[in-house]
Steps between C-alpha positions, in 0.01 A plus 500: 500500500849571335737295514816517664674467178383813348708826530380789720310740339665846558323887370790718486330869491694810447505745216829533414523198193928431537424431927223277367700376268773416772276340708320295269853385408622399848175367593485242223854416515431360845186311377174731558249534277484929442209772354515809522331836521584853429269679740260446751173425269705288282616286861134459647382417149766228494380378822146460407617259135785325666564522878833460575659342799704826636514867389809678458382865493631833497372768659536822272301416248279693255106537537435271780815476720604186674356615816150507334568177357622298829121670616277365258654154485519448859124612481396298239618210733831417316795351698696435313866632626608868383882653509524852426799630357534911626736755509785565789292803609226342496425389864175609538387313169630177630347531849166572331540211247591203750183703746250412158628168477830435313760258640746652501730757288796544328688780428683661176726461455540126585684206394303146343585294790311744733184494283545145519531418849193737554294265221606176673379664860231627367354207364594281764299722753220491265521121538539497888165669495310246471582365885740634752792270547524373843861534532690797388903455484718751311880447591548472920117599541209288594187570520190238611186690425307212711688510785595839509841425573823753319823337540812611351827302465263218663452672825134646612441899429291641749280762346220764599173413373506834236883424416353151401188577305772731299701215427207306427412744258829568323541112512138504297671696208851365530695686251264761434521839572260635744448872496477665865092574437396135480744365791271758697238430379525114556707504776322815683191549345678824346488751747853514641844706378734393284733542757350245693558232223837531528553537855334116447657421245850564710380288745469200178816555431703504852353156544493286154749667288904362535595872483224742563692834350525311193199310466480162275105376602306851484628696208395918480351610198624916545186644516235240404525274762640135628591162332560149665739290329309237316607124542783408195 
């Protein structure tokens, strides 16, 4: 068992050596323990001698491409949490990516205290794995998972029972993004439109969020999918 005193291991993979560089940098600066790994075969052979305790991986890489990689460790049984770092353009890579198994994604180019905030999430949802909280709070909202019972601002939500097993879900993951196939898939059992999700996803928002046109609880990830806030 480690202990709690030991830094974070982090794999930084990418194949461009001043990014690595840059991250290895920042990263130990703010107290993690860093590797790292030029290409896809370097990364899973790095897994295999000294598991680390998240991935940071990009997804253009040489050989075996972080897609391929996110496929065989999830495979192999690894959970460990993996951020993929793609491309603006890349939507499609990032929706494919979180549907394999990362946690979530970043995108370049981005700013340190983005990449961290994703690392802290990331690992805390790891954490919260291990047993579903029985009471979810993030700002006004309030969530009892025994009872059932939303309030916001301390007074009582009423909700459907599909606009609740969404929040229950999105309340599962708090502050990770959820692309628009697994909500369905969860939430539906997958065969429903898109279009649907967000005609629910409205309905979220018209009765927990202070402002629905400019929503603080359930953030939109442009073409990927939905985030809940996670607790601070």
């Amino acid at each position: 068992m480690r202990s709690e005193s030991m830094p974070l291991r982090v794999l930084v993979v990418d194949d461009e050596p001043p990014f690595r560089r840059f991250l290895r940098t920042s990263l130990t600066a703010q107290g993690y323990d860093v590797t790292e790994a030029e290409d896809g075969a370097k990364a899973l052979e790095e897994m295999r001698r000294r598991p680390p305790d998240l991935l940071v991986l990009d997804l253009g890489l040489p050989a075996i491409d972080g897609l391929e990689v996110i496929r065989r460790l999830r495979g192999d049984g690894v959970t460990a949490p993996i951020i993929v770092l793609s491309s603006r353009v890349d939507e499609a890579g990032k929706v494919e990516a979180l549907d394999l198994g990362a946690d979530d994604y970043v995108t370049k180019p981005f700013g340190m205290d983005e990449l961290l905030a994703r690392i802290r999430t990331a690992m805390r949802h790891r954490l919260q794995q291990q047993g579903e909280r029985p009471l979810f709070r993030s700002g006004d909202l309030t969530v009892d998972l025994v009872r059932r019972i939303v309030t916001v601002r301390g007074n009582e939500v009423k909700l459907s029972p599909r606009e609740y097993d969404l929040l229950r879900l999105l309340v599962a993951h708090a502050g990770k993004v959820l692309t628009h196939r697994f909500i369905l898939k969860e939430v539906w059992g997958g065969e429903t439109d898109v279009q649907y999700l967000r005609i629910y996803i409205r309905q979220l928002r018209q009765k927990i969020e202070p402002d629905p046109e400019r929503p603080w609880h359930i953030m939109t990830e442009t073409g990927v999918g939905y985030r809940l806030r996670a607790p601070e």
